[in-house]
C-alpha positions in Angstrom: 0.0 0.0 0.0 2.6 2.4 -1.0 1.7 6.2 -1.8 -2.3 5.5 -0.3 -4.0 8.7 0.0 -7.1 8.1 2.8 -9.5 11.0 3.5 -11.1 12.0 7.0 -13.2 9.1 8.6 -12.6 6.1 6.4 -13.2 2.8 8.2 -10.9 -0.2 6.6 -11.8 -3.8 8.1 -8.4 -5.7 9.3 -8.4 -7.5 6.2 -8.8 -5.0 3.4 -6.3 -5.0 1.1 -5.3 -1.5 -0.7 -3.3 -1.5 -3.8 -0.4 1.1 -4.2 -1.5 5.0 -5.0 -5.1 4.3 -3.9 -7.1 7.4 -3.8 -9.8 6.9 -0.8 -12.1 9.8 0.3 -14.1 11.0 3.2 -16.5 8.5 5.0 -16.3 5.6 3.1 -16.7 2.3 4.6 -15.2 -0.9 3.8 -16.5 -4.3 5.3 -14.3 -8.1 5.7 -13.1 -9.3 2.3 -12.0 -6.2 0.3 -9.1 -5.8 -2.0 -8.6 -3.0 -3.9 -6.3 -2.4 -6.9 -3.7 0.2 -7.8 -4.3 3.1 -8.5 -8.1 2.6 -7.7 -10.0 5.8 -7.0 -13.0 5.5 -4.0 -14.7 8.4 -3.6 -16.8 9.9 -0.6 -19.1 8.1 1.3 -19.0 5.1 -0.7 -19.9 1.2 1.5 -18.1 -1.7 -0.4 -18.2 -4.8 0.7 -21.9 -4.1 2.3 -23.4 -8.1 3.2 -26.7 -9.1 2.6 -29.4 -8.6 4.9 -32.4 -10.7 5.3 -35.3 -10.0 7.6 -37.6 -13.1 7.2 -40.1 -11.6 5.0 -38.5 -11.6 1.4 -39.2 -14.3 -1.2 -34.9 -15.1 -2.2 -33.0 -16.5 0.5 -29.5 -15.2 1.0 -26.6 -16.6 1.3 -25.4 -15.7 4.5 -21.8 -16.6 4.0 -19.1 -14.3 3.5 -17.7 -13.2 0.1 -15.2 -11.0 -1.2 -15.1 -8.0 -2.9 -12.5 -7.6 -5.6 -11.9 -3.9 -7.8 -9.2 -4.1 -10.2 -6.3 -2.2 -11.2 -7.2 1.8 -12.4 -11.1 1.7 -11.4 -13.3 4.3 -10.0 -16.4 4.2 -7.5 -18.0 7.0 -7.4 -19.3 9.1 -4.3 -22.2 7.5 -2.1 -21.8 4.5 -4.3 -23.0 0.9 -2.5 -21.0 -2.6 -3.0 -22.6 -5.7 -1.9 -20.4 -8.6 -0.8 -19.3 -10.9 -3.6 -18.5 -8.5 -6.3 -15.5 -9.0 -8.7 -15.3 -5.6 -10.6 -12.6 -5.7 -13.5 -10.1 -3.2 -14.1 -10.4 0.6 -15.4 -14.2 0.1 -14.5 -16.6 3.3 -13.9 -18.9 2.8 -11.2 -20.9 6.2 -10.9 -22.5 8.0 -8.1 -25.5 6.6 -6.3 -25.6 3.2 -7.8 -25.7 -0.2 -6.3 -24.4 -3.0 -7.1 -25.8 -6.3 -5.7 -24.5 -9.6 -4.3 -22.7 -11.8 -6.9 -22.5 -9.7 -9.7 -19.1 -9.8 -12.0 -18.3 -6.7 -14.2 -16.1 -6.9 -16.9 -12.4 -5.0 -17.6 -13.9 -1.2 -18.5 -17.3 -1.1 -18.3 -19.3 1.3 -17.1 -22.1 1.4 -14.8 -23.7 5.1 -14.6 -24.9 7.3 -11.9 -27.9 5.8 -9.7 -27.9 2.7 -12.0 -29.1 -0.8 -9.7 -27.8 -3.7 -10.6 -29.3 -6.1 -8.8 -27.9 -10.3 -7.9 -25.9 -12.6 -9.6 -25.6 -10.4 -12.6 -22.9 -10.4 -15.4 -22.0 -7.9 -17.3 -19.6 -7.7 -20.3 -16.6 -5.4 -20.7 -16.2 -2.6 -22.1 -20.6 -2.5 -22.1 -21.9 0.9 -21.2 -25.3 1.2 -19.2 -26.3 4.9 -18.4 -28.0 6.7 -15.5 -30.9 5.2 -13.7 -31.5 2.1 -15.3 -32.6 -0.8 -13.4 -30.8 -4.0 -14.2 -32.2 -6.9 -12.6 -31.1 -10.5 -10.9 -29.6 -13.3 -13.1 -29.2 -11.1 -16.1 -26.4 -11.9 -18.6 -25.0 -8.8 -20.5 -22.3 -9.4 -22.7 -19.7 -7.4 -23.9 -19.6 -3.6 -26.1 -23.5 -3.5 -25.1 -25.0 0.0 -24.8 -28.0 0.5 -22.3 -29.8 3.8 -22.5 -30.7 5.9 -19.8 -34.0 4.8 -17.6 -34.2 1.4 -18.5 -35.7 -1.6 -16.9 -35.4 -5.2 -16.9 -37.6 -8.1 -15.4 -36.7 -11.5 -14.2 -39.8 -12.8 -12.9 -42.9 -12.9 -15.4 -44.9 -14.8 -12.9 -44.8 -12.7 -9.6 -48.5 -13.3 -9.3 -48.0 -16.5 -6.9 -44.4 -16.5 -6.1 -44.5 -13.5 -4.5 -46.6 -15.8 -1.5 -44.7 -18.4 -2.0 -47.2 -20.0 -3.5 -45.2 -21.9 -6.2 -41.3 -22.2 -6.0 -39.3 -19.4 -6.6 -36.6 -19.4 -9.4 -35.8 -16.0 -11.6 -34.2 -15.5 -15.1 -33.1 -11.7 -16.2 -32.9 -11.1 -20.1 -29.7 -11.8 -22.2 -28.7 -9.4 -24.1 -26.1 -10.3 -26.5 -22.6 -8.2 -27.8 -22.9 -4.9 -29.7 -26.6 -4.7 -29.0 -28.4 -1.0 -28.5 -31.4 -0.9 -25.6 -32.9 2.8 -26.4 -33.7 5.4 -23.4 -36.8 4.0 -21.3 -37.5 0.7 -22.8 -38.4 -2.4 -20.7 -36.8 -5.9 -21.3 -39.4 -9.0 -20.0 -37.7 -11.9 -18.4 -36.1 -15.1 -20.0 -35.8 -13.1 -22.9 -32.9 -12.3 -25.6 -31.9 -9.8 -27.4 -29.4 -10.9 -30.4 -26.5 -10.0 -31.2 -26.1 -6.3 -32.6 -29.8 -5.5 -32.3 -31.4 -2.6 -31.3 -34.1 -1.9 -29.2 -35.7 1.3 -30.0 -36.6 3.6 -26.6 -39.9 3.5 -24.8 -40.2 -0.2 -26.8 -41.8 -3.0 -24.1 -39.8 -6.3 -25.3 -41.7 -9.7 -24.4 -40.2 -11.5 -26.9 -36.7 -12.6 -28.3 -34.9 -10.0 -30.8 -33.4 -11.5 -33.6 -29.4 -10.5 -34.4 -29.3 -7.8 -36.5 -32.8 -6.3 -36.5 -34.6 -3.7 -35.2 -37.7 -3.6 -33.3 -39.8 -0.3 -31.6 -43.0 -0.4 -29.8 -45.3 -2.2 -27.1 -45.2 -4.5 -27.5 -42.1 -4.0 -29.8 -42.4 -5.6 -33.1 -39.9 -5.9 -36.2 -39.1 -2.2 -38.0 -36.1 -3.6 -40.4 -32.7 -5.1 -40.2 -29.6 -3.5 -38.8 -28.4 -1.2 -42.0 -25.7 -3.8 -44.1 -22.8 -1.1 -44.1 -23.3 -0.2 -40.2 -22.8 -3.6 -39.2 -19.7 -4.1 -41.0 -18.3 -0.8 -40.0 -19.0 -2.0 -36.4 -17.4 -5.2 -36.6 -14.4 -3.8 -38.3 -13.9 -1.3 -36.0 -13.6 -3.9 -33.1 -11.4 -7.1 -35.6 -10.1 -5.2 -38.1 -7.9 -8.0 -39.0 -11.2 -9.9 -40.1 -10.5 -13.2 -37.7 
C-alpha cells in the first residue's frame, strides 16, 4: 500500500487490502473481504463490501456466508456509491455516483455502470458494455460485452410474480440476455427469459416480451420488427472492433 491517499473518517476492516496509489475519500466504509487495486479511485461516502441482509419476510433467500469484494487495477467508484459482498469488478471500470451493485454480480475489464444505475444479484455484465444513468438491471441477467444500455431502462426477471410473490409456487428468476454490440434505447423495458441478439437494437420506450433476432430492429409495445440493422453499419461496427477480419 505504498503512496495510499485516505481521507477523513474512512473505516478499513483488518483484512482490506489497498493496492499502491489508492485514492480513498471522506467516510467511506469498507467491510471483511476487500481488496482493492492500484491506482483505484473510491470516492466519498461510498460502503463496499456491504453483506446481505435478510429480515424473514422476502421471497430469495440469501446466502449468509461471507464473500469478497475484488476492484481491479485503475477503477473508479463513485461518491455514495454501495457494493454488496461478492462482487468482482474488473479493471479501469466506472462505477458512478448513487448506484448499487448487488451480491454476486461480475463486471467486466472497462465497463461502465452510470450514476444511480441498480444492478441487482448474480448479474454479469460484459466489458467494455456501457449502461447509463438510472437504469434498473435486474437479478440473473447476462449482459455481454460492447452493449450499450440507455438511460431509464428496466429489466424483469420474474414474469410470474402473481404466486411467487406468497410463495405459493417455487421461486426461481431469469433476467434477459442481451447479446454483444446490442443497443437498448432510453426508457424501454426488457421482459424476463428473454434475448436480445447480437447487434440489435431496441428502439426507446419499446416494451420487449419476446426474443430480438441478431441484427434487427424492433420499436413499440409490445415492440415488433421495423427492419434489419443497416448492411454497411454492421460491417463498420465489426471492423472497427477485428479489423484483422478473424
Amino acid at each position: 500500500m505504498q503512496g495510499a491517499q485516505l481521507g477523513r473518517h474512512v473505516v478499513l476492516a483488518e483484512d482490506t487490502a489497498l493496492g499502491d496509489s489508492v485514492t480513498i475519500g471522506n467516510n467511506v466504509t469498507f467491510y471483511p473481504g476487500v481488496t482493492l487495486g492500484d491506482h483505484c479511485i473510491v470516492l466519498d461516502g461510498a460502503v463496499i463490501g456491504r453483506p446481505p441482509i435478510r429480515v424473514g419476510i422476502t421471497t430469495r433467500e440469501i446466502n449468509p456466508l461471507a464473500a469478497t469484494v475484488t476492484i481491479g487495477a485503475g477503477s473508479v467508484i463513485g461518491a455514495n456509491v454501495v457494493l454488496y459482498t461478492g462482487i468482482t469488478i474488473g479493471e479501469k471500470v466506472l462505477v458512478g455516483d448513487l448506484a448499487s451493485i448487488r451480491e454476486g454480480c461480475v463486471i467486466g475489464n472497462e465497463a461502465v455502470v452510470g450514476r444511480n444505475v441498480l444492478v441487482m444479484y448474480d448479474t454479469v455484465i460484459g466489458e467494455r458494455t456501457r449502461i447509463i444513468d438510472g437504469a434498473i438491471i435486474t437479478g440473473n441477467m447476462q449482459i455481454e460485452q460492447d452493449v450499450f444500455i440507455g438511460p431509464g431502462v428496466n429489466t424483469i426477471n420474474d414474469n410470474d410474480v402473481y404466486l411467487k410473490r406468497f410463495g405459493l409456487v417455487p421461486f426461481s428468476v431469469k433476467g434477459p440476455v442481451i447479446r454483444r454490440y446490442a443497443l437498448v434505447g432510453t426508457g424501454a423495458t426488457l421482459a424476463a427469459d428473454i434475448e436480445i441478439g447480437e447487434g440489435a437494437i431496441v428502439a426507446p420506450h419499446s416494451m420487449v416480451t419476446a426474443d430480438v433476432a441478431a441484427w434487427t430492429i424492433v420499436a413499440g409495445v409490445p415492440a415488433k420488427f421495423i427492419r434489419n440493422v443497416d448492411a454497411e453499419a454492421r460491417q463498420q461496427l465489426l471492423r472497427s472492433v477485428n479489423p484483422q477480419g478473424d
